[in-house]
Each structure stands twice: as structure tokens, then as C-alpha cells.
C-alpha positions as CSV (number, residue, x, y, z in Angstrom):
1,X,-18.0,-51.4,-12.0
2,X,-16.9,-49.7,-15.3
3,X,-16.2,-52.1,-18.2
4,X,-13.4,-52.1,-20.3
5,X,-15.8,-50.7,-23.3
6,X,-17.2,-48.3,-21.0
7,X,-13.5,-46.6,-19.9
8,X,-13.1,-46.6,-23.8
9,X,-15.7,-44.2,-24.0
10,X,-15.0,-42.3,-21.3
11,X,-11.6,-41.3,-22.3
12,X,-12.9,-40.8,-25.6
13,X,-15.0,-38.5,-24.6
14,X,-12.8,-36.7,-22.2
15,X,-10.0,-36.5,-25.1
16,X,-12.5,-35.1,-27.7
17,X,-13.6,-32.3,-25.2
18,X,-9.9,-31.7,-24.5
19,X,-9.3,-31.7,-28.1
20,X,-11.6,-29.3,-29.1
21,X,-11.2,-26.9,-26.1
22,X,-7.5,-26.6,-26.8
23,X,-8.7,-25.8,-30.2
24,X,-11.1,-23.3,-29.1
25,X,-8.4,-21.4,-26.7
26,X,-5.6,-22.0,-29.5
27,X,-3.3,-23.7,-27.7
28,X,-0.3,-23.2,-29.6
29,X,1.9,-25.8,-27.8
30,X,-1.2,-28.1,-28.5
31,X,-1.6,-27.5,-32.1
32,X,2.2,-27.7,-33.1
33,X,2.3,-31.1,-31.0
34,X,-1.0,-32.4,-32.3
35,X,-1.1,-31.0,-35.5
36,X,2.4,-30.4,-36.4
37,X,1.5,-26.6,-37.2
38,X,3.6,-23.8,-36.0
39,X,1.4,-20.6,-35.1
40,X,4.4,-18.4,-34.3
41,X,6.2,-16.1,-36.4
42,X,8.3,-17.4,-39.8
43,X,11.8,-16.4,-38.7
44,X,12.5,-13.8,-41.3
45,X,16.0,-11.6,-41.4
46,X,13.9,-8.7,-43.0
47,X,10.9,-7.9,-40.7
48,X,10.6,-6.9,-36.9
49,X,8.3,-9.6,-35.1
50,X,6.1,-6.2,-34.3
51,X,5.9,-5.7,-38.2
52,X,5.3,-9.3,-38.7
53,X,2.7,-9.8,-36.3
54,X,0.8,-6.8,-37.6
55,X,0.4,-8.4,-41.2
56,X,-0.9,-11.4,-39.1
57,X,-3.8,-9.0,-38.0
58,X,-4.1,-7.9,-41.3
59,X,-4.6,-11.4,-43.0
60,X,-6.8,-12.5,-40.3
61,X,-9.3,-9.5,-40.7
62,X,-8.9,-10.0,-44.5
63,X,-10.1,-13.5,-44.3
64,X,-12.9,-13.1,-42.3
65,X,-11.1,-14.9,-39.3
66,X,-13.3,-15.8,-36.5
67,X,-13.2,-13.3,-33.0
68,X,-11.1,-16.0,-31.0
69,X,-8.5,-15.7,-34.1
70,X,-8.7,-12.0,-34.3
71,X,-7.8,-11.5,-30.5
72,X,-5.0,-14.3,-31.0
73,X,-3.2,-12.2,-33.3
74,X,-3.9,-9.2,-32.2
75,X,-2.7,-10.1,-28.8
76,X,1.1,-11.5,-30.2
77,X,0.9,-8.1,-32.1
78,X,0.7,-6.3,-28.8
79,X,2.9,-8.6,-27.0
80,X,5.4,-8.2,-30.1
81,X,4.9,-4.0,-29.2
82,X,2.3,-3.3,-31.4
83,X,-0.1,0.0,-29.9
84,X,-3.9,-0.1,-30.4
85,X,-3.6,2.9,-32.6
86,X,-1.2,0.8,-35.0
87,X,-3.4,-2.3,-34.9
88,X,-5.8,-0.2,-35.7
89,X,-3.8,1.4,-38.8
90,X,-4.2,-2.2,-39.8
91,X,-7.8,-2.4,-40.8
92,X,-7.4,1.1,-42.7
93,X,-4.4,0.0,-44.6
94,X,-6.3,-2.9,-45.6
95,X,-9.4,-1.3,-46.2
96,X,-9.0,-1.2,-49.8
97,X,-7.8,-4.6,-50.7
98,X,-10.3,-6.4,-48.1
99,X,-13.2,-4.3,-48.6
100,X,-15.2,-1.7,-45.9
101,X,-17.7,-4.4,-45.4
102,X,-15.0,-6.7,-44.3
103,X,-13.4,-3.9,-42.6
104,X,-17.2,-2.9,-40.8
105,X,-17.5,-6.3,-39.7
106,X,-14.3,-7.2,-37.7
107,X,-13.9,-3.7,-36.6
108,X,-16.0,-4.7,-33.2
109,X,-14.2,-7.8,-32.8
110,X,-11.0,-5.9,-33.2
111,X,-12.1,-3.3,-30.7
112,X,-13.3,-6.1,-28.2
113,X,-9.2,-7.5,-28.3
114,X,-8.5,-4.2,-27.7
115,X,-10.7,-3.6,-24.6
116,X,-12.9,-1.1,-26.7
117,X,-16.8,-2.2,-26.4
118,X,-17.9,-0.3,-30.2
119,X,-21.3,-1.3,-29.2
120,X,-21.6,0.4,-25.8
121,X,-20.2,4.0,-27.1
122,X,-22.1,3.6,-30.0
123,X,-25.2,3.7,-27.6
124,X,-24.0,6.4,-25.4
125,X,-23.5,8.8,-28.4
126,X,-27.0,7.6,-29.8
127,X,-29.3,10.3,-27.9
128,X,-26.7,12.6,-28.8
129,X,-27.0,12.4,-32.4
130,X,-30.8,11.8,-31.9
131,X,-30.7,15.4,-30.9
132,X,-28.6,16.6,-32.8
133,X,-30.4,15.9,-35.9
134,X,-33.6,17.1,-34.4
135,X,-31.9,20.4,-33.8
136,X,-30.7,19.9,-37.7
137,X,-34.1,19.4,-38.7
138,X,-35.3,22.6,-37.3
């Protein structure tokens, strides 16, 4: 027999993990009904949404936005027609203003959205430049 404070807490709990999972995925329908904060686009006369949503990209890789963030907006970017080479145009047009350390730091995260694994070429060319520079050394 479940008591009345005992349902309570059930449904507490089940709406807290709820919440926060929506959260976690961004929901958008979610967060604009719960939060009353609009994640699309800002209707504008004067840019594209491709152009729009590539300054999204931009701003989330500027402020350090976490990976779940970073493949949100880079995948409205793509669906908006975006290509990976001009998402990543992005973090070199940026590069100045954000900083390369900024830039160094989301570029994995950014590849990942992008189905690139950094990491994993990074270790295949690794015994490659190994060599190399023992062959440089000689």
C-alpha cells in the first residue's frame, strides 16, 4: 500500500529526473514550455537561418559551451545547410576574438558533432610522426 506522502515522492522524483533529462537532451519544446525560452532562431529579415545558425556555433564555442550545446547548434547549423567545412570556418573566424586555447579546446567536441573522432587520427598519425622525427634527427 503506497501512502499519499509516499506517491508525493514518487512523482517527485520521477518529475525531477524527467526534468533534468529533458534538460540534458535539450528539449526545445520542453524548455520553451517550462522555461518560457525560445532556442530557435530570432526571426531576422537580414540573415539566412544557415548564416544565423553559424553565429550560434560561433557564440557557443566562444563561451565555452558544454559538448551537448556544441552538437545542438552545430546540428540546427547543418540542418539550416551549413557543410562541416563552413562550421568549421567558424572556429577560425573566431579564433582571434575567442582565443586558440578556446579554439583548441572545443575543436574535439566540434569534430565529435561532426562525426570526426580528433583523438583517434591523432593516434594513427602518431607513429608516423614518431618516425619521422627520428629520420629528422638523423
Amino acid at each position: 500500500m503506497v501512502l499519499d506522502g509516499e506517491r508525493r515522492s514518487m512523482y517527485q522524483t520521477a518529475r525531477f529526473q524527467e526534468t533534468l533529462r529533458k534538460l540534458a537532451m535539450i528539449d526545445e519544446g520542453f524548455v520553451k514550455d517550462e522555461a518560457g525560452l525560445t532556442l530557435g532562431s530570432a526571426a531576422t529579415s537580414f540573415l539566412d537561418p544557415k548564416t544565423a545558425a553559424l553565429l550560434q556555433v560561433g557564440a557557443s564555442v566562444t563561451i565555452g559551451s558544454s559538448p551537448v550545446c556544441l552538437q545542438w547548434s552545430i546540428s540546427r547549423a547543418m540542418a539550416a545547410g551549413a557543410t562541416e567545412d563552413e562550421v568549421a570556418d567558424v572556429l577560425l573566424v573566431i579564433a582571434p576574438v575567442a582565443g586558440l586555447g578556446r579554439i583548441a579546446a572545443a575543436a574535439p567536441d566540434v569534430a565529435i558533432a561532426l562525426g570526426y573522432d580528433v583523438s583517434a587520427a591523432l593516434e594513427e598519425l602518431d607513429p608516423f610522426v614518431s618516425r619521422m622525427s627520428a629520420e629528422d634527427r638523423r
